[in-house]
C-alpha positions in Angstrom: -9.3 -25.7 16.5 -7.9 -28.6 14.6 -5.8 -30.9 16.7 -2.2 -29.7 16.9 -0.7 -33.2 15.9 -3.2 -33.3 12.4 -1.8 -29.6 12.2 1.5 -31.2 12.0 1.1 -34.2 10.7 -0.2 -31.9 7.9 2.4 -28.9 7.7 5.6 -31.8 7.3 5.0 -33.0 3.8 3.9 -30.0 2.7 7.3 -28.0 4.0 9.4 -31.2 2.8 7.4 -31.1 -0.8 8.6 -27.2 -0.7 11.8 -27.9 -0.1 12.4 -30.3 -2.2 10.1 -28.5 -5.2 11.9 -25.1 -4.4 15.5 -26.8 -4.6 15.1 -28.6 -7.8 13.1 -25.8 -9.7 16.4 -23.9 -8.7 18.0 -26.1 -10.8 16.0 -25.4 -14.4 14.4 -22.5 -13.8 15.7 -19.7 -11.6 12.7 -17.2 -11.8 9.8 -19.6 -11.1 12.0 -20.4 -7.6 12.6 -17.1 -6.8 8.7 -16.9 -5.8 8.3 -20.5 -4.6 10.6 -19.1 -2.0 7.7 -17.2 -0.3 4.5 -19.4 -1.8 2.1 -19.7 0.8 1.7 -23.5 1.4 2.5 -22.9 5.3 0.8 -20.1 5.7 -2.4 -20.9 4.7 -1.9 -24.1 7.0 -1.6 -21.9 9.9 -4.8 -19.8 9.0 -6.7 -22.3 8.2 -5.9 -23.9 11.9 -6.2 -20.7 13.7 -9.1 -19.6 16.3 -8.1 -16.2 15.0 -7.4 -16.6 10.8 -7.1 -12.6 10.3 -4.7 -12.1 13.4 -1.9 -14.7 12.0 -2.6 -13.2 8.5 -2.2 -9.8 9.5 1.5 -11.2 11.3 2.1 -12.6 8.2 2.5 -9.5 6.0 5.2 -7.6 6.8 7.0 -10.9 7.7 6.9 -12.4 3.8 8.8 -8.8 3.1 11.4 -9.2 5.4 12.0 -12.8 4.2 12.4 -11.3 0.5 15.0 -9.2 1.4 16.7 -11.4 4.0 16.9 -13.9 0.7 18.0 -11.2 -1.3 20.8 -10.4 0.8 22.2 -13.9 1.1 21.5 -14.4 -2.6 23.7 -11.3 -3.2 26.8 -12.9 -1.1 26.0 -17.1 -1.2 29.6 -17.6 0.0 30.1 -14.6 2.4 26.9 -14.9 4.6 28.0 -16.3 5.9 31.2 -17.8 5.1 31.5 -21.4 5.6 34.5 -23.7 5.3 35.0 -25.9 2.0 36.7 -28.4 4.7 33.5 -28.8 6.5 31.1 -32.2 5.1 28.6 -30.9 2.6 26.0 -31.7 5.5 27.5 -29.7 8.5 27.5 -26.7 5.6 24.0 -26.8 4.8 23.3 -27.2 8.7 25.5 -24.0 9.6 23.9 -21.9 6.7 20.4 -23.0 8.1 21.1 -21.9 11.4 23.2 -18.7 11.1 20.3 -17.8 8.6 17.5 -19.0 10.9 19.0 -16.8 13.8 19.1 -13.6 11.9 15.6 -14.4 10.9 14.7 -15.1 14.4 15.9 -11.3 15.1 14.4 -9.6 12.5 10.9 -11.5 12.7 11.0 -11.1 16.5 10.9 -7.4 15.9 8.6 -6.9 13.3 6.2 -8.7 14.9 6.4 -7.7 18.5 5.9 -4.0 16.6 3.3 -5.1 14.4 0.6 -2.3 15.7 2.9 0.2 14.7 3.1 -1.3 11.2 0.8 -0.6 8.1 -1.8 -3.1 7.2 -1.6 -5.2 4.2 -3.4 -2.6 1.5 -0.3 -0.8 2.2 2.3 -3.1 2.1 1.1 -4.7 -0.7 1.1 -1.4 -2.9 4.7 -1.1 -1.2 5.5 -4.6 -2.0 4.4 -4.3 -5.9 6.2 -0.9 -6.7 9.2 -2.1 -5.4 9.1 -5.3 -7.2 8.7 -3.4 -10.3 11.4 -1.4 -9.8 13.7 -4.2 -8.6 13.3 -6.0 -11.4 13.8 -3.2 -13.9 17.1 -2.0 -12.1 18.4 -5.1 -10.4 17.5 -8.1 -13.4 20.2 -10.9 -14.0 20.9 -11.3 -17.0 20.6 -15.5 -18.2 23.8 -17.3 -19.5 23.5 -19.4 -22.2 22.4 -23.0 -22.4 19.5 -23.0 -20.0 18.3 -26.5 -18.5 15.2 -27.5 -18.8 13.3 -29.9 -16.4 13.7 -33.6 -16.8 11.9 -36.1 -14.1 15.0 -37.6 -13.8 16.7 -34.9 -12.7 14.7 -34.3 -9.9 15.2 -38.0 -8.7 18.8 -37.7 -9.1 18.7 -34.7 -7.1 17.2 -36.8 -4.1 17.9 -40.4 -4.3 21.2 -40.5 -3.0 22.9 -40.5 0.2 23.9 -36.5 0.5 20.1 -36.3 -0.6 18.5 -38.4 1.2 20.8 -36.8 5.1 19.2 -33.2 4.0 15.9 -34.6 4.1 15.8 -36.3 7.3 17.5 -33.3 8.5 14.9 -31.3 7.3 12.7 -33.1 8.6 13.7 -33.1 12.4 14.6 -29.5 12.4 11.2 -28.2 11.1 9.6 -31.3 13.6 11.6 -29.6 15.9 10.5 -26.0 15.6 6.9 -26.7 15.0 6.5 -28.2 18.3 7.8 -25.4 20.1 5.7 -22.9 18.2 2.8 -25.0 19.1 2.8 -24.2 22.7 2.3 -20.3 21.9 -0.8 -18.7 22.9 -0.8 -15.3 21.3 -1.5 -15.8 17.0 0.4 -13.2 16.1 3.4 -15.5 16.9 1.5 -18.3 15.5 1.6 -16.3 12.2 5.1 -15.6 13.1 6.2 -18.9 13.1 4.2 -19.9 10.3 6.1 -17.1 8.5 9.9 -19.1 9.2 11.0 -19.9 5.3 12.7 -23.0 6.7 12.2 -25.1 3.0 13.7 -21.9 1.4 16.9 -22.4 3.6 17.4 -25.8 3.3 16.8 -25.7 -0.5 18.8 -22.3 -0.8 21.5 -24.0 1.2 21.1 -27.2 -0.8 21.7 -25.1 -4.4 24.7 -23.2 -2.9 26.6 -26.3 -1.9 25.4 -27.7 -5.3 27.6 -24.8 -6.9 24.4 -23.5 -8.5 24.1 -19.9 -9.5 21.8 -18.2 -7.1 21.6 -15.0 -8.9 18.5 -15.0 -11.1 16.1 -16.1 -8.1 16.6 -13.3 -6.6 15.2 -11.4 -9.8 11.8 -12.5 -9.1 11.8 -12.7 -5.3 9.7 -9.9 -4.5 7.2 -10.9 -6.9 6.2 -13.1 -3.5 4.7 -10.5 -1.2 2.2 -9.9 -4.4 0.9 -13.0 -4.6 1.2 -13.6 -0.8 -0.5 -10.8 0.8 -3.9 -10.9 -1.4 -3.9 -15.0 -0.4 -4.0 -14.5 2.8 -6.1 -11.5 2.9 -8.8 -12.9 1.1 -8.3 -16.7 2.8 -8.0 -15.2 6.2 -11.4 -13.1 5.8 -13.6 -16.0 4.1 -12.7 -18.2 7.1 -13.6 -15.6 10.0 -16.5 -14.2 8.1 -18.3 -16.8 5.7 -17.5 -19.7 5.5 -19.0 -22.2 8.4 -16.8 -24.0 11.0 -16.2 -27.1 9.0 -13.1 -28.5 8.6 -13.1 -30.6 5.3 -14.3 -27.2 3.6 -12.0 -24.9 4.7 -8.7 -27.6 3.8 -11.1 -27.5 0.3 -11.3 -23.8 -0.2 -7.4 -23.9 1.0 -6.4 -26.8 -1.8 -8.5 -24.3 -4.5 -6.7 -21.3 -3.7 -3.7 -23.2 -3.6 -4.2 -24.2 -7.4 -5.2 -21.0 -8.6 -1.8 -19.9 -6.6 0.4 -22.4 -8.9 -1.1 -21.3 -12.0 -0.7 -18.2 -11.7 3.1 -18.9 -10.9 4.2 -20.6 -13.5 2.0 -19.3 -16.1 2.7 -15.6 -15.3 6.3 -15.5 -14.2 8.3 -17.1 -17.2 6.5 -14.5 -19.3 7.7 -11.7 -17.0 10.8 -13.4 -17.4 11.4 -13.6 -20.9 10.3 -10.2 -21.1 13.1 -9.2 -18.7 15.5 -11.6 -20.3 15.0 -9.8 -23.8 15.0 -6.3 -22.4 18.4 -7.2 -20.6 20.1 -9.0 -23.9 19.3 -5.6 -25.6 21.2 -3.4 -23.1 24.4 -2.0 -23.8 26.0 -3.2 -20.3 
């Protein structure tokens, strides 16, 4: 198995890059961040340094559901859940979101997982998965104010390069340091899938658009569009690595970097189109 500290060393730039990609895409275009929330940057890091790849992708599965709805639900109610003091520093409000959400995670992921054998397997929950994202997003679609943003390198510095910025990513930072440690001492891979599965970099960046005074409402549109892309990735990552391709590292973190591409086209070529799709359909109805 790779050596836990490359593991790491790996896993924190990608989880600060989705954070901070998954925050400012909040900011111009809702739809595309509602599935960054679940894309499978840290997942495919934990296959890819398992001795058992299928194990932590079968762990996986159910979990990327449960995080769509958990997201769901807080994206319903950004101020109520839960409800955190406008008198508190914009810091300590991001932390206390992070960790009330973390902890309800924790519970729900804790028993999912230690249930897992009583679970289907992913065929299932991916059929699961992609009728319920249909009819989610036929029933439940946001409908888009006007003057829509549109992405602007500057923006995304801005964003960042200040001194609110720059405390929520060193806070970041040592809170996923933090947990990945811990989870490194685990034996079992289903709870190395499980951890894997923690949407830390969708918390902080959810927290981060909430305090912003961003409206939250249209990722959740296109959240459970994630378990779709998520469950075939692993599947069909988790399987070449057991069962064809050859120990070597360099060409597994290859195949992992390919799929990864393929991944991000797919994403923003494919869900702006189901977007404005949606967004037409909705400016047509009555309500």
């Amino acid at each position: 198995m790779t050596d836990p500290l490359l593991a790491f060393l790996i896993k924190l730039p990608l989880a600060l890059a989705v954070f901070l990609v998954i925050a400012y895409a909040g900011t111009i275009s809702q739809r595309v961040a509602g599935v960054l929330f679940t894309f499978p940057i840290l997942n495919g890091v934990a296959i890819v340094t398992s001795l058992d790849p299928v194990a932590v992708a079968d762990a996986i599965y159910p979990l990327v559901i449960f995080n769509c709805a958990l997201f769901a639900l807080v994206i319903s109610f950004p101020r109520a859940l839960p409800r955190v003091s406008d008198a508190l520093p914009r810091t300590a409000r991001l932390l206390l979101r992070v960790i009330l959400w973390s902890l309800a995670w924790f519970a729900g992921a804790f028993a999912l997982t230690s249930w897992q054998s009583a679970l289907p397997g992913g065929p299932v929950l991916l059929a699961g998965a992609a009728i319920f994202a249909l009819g989610f997003m036929t029933i439940c679609w946001t409908p888009l104010g006007p003057g829509s943003r549109h992405p602007s390198g500057a923006g995304f510095v801005s964003l960042w390069a200040s001194r609110v910025g720059l405390w929520r990513i060193v806070f970041f930072c040592l809170t996923y340091a933090a947990l990945v440690l811990v989870a490194g001492r685990t034996l079992d891979q289903k709870w190395v899938g499980m951890a894997s599965a923690l949407p830390l970099p969708g918390f902080f960046a959810l927290g981060t658009l909430i305090d912003a005074g961003e409206d939250v409402r249209p990722i959740r549109d296109t959240l459970f569009l994630g378990p779709i892309l998520v469950i075939p990735f692993n599947w069909a990552f988790s399987h070449l690595l057991a069962f064809v391709l050859p120990p070597s590292p360099p060409l597994r973190y290859a195949l992992l970097f390919a799929l990864w591409a393929v991944s991000a086209l797919a994403v923003v070529t494919i869900v702006p189109c189901i977007a404005r799709y949606r967004d037409r359909g909705a400016a047509r109805s009555p309500d």
